[in-house]
DSSP file (Angstrom, degrees, kcal/mol; ACC not computed):
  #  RESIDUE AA STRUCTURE BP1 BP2  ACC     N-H-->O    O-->H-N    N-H-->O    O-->H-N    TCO  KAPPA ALPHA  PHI   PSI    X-CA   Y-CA   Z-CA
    1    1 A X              0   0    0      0, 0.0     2,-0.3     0, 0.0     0, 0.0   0.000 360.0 360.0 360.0 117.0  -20.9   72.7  120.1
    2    2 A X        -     0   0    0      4,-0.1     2,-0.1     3,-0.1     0, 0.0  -0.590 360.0-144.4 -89.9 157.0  -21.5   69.0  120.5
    3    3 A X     >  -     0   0    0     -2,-0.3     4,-1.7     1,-0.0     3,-0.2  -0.214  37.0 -87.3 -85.1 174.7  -18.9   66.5  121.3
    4    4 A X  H  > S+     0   0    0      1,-0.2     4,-0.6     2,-0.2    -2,-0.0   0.566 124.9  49.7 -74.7 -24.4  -18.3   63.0  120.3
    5    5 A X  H >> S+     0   0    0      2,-0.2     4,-3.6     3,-0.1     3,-1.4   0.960 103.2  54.6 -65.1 -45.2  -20.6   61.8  123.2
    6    6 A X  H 3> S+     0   0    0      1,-0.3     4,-2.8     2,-0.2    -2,-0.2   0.842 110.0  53.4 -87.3 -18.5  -23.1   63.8  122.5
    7    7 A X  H 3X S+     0   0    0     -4,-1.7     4,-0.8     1,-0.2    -1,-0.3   0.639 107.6  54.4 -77.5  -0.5  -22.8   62.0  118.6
    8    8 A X  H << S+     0   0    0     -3,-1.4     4,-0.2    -4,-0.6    -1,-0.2   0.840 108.1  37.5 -86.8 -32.4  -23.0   59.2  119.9
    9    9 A X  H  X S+     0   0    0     -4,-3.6     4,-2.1     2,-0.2     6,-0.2   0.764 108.6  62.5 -79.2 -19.8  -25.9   59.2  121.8
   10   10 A X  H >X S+     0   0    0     -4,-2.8     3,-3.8    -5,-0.4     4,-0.9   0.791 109.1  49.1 -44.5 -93.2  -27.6   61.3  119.2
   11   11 A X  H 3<>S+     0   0    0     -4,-0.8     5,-4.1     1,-0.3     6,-1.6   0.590 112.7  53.0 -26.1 -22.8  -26.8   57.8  117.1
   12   12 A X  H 345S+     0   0    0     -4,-0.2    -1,-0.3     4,-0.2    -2,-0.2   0.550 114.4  33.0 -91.4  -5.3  -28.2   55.9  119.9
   13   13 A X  H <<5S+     0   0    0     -3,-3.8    -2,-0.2    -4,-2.1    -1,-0.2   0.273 115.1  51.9 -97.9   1.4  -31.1   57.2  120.2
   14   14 A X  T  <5S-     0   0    0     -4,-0.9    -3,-0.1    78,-0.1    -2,-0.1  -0.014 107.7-120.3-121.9  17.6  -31.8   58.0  117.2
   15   15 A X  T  >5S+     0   0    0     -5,-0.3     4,-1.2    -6,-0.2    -3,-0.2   0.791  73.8 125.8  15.3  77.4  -31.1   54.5  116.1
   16   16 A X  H  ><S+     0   0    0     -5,-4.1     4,-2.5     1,-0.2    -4,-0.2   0.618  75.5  52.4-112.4 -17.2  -28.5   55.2  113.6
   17   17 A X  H  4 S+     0   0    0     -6,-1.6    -1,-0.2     2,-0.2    52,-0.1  -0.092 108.7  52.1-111.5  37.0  -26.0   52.6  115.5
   18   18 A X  H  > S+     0   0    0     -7,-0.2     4,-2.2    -3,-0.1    -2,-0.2   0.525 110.1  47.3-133.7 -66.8  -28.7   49.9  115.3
   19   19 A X  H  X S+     0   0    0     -4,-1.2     4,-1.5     2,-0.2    -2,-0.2   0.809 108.3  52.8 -24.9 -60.0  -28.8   50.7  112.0
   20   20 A X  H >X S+     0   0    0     -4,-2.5     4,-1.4     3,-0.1     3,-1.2   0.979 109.1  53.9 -34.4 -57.3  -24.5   50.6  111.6
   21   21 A X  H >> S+     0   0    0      1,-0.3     4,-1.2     2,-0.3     3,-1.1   0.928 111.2  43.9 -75.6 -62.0  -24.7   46.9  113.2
   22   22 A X  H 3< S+     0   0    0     -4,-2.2    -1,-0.3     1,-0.3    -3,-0.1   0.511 115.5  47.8 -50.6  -6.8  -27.5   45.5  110.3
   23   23 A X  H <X S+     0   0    0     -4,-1.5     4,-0.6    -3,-1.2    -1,-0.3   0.585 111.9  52.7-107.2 -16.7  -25.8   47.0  107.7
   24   24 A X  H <X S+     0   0    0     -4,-1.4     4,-2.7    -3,-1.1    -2,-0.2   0.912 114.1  39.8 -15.1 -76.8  -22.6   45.6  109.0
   25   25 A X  H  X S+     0   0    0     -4,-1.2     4,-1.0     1,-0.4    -1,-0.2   0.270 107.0  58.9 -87.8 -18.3  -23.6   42.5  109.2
   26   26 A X  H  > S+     0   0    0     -5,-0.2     4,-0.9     2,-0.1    -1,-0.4   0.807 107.8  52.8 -97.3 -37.4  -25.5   42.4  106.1
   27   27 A X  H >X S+     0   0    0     -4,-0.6     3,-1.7     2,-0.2     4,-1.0   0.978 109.5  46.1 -75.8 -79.3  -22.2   43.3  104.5
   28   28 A X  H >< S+     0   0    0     -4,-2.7     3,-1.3     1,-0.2    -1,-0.2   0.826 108.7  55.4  17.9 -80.4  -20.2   40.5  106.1
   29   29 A X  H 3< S+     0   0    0     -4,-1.0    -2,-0.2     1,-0.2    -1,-0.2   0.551 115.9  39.9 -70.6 -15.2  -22.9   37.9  105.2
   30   30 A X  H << S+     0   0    0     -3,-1.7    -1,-0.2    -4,-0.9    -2,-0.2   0.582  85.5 103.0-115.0  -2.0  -22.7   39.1  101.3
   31   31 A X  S << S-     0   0    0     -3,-1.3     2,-0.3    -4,-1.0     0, 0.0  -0.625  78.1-113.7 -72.3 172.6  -18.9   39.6  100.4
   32   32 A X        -     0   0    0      2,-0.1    -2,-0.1    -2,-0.0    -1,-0.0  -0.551  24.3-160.1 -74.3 140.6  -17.5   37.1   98.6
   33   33 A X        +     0   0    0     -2,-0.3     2,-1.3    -3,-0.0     3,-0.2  -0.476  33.5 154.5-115.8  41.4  -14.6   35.2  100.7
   34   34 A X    >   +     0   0    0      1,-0.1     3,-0.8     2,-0.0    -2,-0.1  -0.532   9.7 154.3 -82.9  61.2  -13.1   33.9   98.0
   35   35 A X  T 3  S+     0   0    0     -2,-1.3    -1,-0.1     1,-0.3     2,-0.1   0.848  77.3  35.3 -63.0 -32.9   -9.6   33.3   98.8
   36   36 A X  T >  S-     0   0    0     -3,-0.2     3,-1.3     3,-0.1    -1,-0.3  -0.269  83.2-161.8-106.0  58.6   -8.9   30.6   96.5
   37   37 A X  T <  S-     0   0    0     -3,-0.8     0, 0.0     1,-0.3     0, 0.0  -0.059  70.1  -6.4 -51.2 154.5  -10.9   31.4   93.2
   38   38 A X  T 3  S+     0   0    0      1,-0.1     2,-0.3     0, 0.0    -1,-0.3   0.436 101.4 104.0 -11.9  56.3  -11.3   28.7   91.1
   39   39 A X    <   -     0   0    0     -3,-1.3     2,-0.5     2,-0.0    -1,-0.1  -0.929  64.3-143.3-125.0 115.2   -9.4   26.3   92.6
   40   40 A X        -     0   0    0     -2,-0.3    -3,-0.0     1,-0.1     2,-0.0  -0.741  10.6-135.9 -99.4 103.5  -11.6   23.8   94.3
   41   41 A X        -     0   0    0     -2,-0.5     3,-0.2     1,-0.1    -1,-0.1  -0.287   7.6-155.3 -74.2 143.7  -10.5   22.3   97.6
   42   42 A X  S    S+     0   0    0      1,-0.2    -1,-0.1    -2,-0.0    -2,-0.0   0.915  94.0  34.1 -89.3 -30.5  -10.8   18.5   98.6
   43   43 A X  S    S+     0   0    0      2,-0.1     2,-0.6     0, 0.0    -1,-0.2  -0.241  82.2 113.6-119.7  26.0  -10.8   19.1  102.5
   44   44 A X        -     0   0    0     -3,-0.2     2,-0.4     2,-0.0    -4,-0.0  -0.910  56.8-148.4-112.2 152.6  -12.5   22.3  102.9
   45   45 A X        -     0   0    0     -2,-0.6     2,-0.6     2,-0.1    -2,-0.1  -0.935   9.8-134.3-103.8 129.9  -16.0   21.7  104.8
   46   46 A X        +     0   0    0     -2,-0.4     2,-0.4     4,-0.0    -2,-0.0  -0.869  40.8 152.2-129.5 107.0  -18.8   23.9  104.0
   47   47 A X     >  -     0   0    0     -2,-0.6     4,-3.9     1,-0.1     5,-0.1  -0.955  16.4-178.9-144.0 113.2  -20.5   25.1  107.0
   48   48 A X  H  > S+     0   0    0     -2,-0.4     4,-2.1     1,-0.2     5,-0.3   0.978  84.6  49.8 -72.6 -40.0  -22.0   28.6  105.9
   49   49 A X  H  > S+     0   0    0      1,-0.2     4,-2.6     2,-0.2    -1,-0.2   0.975 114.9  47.3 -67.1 -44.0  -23.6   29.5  109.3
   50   50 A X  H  > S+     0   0    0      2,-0.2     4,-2.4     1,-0.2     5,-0.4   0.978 115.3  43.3 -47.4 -69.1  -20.0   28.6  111.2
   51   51 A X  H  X S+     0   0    0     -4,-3.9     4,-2.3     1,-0.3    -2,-0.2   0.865 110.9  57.0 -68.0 -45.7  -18.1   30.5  108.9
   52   52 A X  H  X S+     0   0    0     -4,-2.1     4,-1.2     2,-0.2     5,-0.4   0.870 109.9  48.6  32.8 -93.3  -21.0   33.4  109.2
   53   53 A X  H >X S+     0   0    0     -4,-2.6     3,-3.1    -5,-0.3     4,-2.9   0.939 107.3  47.9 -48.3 -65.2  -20.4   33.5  112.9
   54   54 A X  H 3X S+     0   0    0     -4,-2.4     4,-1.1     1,-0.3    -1,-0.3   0.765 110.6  60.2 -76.0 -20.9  -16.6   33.8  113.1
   55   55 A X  H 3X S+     0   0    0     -4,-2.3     4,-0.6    -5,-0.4    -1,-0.3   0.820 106.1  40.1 -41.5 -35.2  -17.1   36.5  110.5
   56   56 A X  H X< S+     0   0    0     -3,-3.1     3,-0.7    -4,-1.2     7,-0.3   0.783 121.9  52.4-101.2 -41.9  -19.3   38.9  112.6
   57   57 A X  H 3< S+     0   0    0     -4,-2.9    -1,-0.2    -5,-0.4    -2,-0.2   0.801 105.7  47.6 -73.3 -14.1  -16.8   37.8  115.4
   58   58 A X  H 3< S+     0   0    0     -4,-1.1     2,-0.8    -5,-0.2    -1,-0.2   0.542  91.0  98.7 -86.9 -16.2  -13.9   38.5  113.9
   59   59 A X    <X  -     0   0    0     -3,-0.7     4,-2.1    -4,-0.6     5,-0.1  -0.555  55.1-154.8 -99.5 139.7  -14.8   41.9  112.6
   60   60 A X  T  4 S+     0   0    0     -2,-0.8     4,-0.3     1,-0.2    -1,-0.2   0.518  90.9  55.2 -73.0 -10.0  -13.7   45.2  114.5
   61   61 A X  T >> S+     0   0    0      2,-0.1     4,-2.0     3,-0.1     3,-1.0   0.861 114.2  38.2 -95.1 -39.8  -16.3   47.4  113.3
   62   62 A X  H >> S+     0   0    0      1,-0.2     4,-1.3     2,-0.2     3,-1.0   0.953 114.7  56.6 -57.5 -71.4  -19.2   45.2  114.5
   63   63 A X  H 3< S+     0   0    0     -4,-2.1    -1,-0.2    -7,-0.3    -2,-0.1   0.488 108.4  43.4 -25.1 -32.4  -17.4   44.4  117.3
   64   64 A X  H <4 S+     0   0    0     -3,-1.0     4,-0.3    -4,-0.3    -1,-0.2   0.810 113.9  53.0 -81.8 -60.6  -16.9   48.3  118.4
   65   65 A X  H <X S+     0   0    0     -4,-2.0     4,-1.0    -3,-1.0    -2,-0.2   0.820 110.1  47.6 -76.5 -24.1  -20.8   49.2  117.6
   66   66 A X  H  X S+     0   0    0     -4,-1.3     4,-1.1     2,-0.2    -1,-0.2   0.465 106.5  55.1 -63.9 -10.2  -22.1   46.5  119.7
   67   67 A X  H  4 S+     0   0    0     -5,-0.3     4,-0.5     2,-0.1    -1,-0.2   0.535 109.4  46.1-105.3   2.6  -20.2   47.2  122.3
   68   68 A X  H  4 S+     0   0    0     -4,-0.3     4,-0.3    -3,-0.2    -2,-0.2   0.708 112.3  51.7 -97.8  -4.4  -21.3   50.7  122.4
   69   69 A X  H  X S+     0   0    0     -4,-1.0     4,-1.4     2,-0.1    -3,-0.2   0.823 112.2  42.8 -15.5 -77.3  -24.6   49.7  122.1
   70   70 A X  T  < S+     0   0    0     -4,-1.1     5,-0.2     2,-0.2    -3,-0.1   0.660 109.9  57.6 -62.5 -31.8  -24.5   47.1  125.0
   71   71 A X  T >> S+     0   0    0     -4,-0.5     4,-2.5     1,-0.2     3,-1.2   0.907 112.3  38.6 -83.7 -27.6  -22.5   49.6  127.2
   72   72 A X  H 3> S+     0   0    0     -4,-0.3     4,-1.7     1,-0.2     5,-0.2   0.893 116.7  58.9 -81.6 -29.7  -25.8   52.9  126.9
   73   73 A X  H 3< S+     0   0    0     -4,-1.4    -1,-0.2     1,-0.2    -2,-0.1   0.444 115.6  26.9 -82.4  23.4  -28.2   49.8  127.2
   74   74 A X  H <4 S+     0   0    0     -3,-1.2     3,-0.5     2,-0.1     4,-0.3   0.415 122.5  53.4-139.3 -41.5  -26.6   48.7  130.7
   75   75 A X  H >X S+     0   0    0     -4,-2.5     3,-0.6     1,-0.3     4,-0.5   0.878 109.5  54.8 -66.2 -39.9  -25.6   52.5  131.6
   76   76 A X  T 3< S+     0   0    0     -4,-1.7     3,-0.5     1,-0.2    -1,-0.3   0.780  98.9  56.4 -47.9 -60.9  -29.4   53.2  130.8
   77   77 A X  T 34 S+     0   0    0     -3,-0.5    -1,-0.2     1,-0.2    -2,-0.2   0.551  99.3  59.8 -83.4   2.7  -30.9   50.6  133.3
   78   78 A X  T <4 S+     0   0    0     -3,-0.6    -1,-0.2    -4,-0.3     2,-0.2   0.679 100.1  80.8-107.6 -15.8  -28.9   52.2  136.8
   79   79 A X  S  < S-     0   0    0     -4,-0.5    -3,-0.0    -3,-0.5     0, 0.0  -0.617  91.0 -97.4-105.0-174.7  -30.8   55.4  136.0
   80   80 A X        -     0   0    0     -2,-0.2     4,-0.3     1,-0.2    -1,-0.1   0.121  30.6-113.7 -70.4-170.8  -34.5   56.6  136.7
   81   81 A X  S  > S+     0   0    0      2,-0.2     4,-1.5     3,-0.1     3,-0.2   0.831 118.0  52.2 -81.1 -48.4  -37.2   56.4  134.3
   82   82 A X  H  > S+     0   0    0      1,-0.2     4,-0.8     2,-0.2     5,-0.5   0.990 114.3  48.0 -68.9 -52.9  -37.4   60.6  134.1
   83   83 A X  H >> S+     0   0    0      1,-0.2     4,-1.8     2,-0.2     3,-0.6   0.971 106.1  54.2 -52.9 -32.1  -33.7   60.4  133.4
   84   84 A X  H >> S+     0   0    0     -4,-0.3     4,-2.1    -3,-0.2     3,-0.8   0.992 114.4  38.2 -60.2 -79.8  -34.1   57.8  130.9
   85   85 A X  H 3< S+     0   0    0     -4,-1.5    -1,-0.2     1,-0.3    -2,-0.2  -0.042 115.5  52.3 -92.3  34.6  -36.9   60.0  128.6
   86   86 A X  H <X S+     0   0    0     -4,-0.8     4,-1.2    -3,-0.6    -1,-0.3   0.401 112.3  38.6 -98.6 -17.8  -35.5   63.1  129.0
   87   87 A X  H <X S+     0   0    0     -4,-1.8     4,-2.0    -3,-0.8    -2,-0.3   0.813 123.3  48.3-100.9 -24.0  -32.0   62.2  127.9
   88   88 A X  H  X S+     0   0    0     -4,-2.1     4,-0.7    -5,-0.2    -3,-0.2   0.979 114.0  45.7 -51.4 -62.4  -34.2   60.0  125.3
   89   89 A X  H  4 S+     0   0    0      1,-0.2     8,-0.7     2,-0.2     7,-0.3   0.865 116.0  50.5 -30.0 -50.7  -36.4   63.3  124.5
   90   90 A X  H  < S+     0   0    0     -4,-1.2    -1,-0.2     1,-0.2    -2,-0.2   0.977 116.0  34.6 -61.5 -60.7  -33.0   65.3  124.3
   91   91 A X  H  < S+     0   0    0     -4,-2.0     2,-1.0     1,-0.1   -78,-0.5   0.114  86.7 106.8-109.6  30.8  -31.0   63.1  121.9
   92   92 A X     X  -     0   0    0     -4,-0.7     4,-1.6    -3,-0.2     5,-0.3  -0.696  42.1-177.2 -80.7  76.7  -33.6   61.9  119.6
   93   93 A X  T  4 S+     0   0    0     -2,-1.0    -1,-0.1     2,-0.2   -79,-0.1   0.731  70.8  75.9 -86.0   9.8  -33.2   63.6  116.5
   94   94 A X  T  4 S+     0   0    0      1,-0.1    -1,-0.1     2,-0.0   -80,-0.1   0.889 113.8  32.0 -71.4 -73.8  -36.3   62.0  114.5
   95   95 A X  T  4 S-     0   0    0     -3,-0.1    -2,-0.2    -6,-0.0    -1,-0.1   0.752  86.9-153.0 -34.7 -67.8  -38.5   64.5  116.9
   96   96 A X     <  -     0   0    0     -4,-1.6     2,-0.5    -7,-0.3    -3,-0.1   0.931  24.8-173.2  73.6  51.1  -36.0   67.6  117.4
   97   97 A X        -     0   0    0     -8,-0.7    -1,-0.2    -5,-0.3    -5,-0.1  -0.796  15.0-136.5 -93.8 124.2  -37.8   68.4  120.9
   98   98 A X     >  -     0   0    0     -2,-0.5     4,-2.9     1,-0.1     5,-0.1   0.019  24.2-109.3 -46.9 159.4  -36.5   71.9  122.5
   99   99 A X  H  > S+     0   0    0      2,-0.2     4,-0.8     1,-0.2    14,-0.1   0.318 125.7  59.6 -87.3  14.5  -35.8   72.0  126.2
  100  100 A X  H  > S+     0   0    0      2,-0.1     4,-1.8     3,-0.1    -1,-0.2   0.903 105.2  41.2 -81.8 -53.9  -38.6   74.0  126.2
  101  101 A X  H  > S+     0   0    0      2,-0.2     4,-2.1     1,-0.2     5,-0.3   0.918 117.5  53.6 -53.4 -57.5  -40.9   71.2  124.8
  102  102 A X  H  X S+     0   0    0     -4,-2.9     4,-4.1     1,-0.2     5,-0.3   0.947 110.4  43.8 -49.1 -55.6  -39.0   68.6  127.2
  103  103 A X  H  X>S+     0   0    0     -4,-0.8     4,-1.7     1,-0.2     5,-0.9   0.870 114.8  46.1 -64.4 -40.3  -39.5   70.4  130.3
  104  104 A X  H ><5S+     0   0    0     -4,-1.8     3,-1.2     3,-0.2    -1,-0.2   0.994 119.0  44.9 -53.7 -60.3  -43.4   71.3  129.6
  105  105 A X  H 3<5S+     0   0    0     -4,-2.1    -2,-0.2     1,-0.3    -1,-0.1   0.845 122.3  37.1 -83.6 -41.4  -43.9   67.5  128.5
  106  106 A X  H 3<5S-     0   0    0     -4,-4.1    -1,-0.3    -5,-0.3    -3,-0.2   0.730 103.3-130.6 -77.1 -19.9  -41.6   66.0  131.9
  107  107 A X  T <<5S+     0   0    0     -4,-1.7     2,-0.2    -3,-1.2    -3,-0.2   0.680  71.3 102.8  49.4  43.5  -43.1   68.9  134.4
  108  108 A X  S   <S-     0   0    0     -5,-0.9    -1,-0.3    -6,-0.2    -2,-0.1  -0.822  79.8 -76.3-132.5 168.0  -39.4   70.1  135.9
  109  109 A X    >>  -     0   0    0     -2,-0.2     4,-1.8     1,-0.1     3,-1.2  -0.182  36.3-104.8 -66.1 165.9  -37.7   73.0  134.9
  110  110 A X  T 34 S+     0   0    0      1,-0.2    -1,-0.1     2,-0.2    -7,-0.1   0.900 120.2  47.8 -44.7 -47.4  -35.8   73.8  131.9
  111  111 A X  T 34 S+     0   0    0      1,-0.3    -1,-0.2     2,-0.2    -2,-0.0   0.161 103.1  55.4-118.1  27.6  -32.6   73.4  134.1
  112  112 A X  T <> S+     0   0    0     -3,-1.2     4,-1.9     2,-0.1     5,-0.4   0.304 108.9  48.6-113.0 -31.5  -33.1   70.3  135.9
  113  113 A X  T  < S+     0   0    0     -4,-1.8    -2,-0.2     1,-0.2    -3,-0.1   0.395 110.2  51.4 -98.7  32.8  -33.6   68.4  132.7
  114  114 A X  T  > S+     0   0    0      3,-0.1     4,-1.9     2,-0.1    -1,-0.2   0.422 114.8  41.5-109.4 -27.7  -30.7   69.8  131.4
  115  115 A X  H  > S+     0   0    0      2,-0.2     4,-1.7     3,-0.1     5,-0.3   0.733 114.0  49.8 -84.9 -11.8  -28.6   68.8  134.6
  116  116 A X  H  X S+     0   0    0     -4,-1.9     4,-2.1     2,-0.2    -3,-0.1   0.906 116.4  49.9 -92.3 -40.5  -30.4   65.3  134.7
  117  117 A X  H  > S+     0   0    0     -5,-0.4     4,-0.8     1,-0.2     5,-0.2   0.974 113.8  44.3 -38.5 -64.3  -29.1   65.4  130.7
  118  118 A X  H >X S+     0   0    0     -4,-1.9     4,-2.7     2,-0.2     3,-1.7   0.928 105.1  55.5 -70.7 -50.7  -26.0   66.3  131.6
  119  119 A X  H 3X S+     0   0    0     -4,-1.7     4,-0.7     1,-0.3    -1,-0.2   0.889 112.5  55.1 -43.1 -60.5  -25.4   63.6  134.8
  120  120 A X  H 3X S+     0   0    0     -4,-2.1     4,-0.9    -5,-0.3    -1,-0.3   0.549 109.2  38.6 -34.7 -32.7  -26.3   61.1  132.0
  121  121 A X  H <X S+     0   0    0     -3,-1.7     4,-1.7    -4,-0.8    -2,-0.2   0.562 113.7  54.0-104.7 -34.0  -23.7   62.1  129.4
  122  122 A X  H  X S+     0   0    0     -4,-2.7     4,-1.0    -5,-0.2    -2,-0.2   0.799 116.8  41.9 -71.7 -23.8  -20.8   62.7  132.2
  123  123 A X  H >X S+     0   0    0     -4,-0.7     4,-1.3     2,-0.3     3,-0.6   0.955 114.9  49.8-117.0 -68.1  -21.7   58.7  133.4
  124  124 A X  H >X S+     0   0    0     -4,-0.9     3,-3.1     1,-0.3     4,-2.2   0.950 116.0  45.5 -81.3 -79.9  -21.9   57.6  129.4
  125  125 A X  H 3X S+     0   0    0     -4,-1.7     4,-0.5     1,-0.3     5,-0.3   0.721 115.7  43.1 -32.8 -49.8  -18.1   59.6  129.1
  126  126 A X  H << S+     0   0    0     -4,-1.0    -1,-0.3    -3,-0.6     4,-0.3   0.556 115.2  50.0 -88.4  -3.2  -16.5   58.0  132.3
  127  127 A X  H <X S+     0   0    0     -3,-3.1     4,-2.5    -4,-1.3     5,-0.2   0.921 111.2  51.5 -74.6 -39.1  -17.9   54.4  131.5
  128  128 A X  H  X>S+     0   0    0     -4,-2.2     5,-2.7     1,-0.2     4,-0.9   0.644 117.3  33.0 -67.5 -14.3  -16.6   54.7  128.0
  129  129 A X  H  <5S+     0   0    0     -4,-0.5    -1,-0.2     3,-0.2    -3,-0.1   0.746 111.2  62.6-103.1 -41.6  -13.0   55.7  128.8
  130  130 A X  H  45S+     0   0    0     -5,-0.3    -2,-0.2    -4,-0.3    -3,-0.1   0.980 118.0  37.4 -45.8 -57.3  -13.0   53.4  132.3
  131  131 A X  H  <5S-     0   0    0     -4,-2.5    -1,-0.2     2,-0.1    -2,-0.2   0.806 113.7-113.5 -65.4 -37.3  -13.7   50.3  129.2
  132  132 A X  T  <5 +     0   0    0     -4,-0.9     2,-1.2    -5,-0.2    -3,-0.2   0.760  53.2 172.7 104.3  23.9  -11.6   51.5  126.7
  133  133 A X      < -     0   0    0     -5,-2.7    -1,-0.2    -6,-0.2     2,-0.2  -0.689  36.9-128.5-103.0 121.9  -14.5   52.3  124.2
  134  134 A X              0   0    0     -2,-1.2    -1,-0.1     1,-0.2   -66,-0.1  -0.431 360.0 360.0 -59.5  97.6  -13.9   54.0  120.9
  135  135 A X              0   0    0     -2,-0.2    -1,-0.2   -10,-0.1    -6,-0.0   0.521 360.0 360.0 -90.1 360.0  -16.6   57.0  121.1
């Protein structure tokens, strides 16, 4: 039974939260923000890229997936390279590779890339709670 880590990195690695953030943000960038409809202001200043920005900055779901983004792409760079493309291998679900498959393709046992998997997912869980990040 997987957990809420293990959906998340499925979603990171499988670039489903990559996905989230452009479709965010594309969403943002096309409502209407029409507070005053047809009433036409003398003093409002029309700076689309300003207003843009402080959109994507104001909003709590972009805000949320980019910082769980940013936190597996920093968690990512203090372990090795073998840790790195087996926990890639693992939670990639455009492939659907076995630990059978991983361990022939990495040349370690079934139950070393399942602990180097696991050491990876325990690290990703205590950064996330240490920050305060909504897995």
């Amino acid at each position: 039974m997987a957990d809420k880590t293990d959906e998340l990195l499925t979603n990171y690695y499988s670039g489903l939260i990559d996905t989230k953030i452009l479709l965010r943000r594309a969403e943002l960038q096309w409502r209407p923000n029409d507070d005053n409809a047809g009433i036409k202001s003398l003093n409002k200043h029309t700076r689309p890229l300003d207003d843009l920005i402080a959109k994507y900055e104001a909003d709590s779901i972009l805000h949320e997936l980019t910082k769980q983004r940013d936190a597996i792409k920093r968690l990512e760079t203090t372990f090795s390279e073998e840790t790195k493309q087996i926990v890639q291998m693992h939670y990639d679900r455009r492939e659907r590779l076995s630990w059978v498959v991983i361990s022939l393709r990495m040349n370690l046992s079934e139950r070393t890339c399942r602990t180097y998997q696991k050491t990876f997912k325990d690290s990703v869980a205590q950064t996330f709670n240490e920050l305060d990040i909504a897995v």
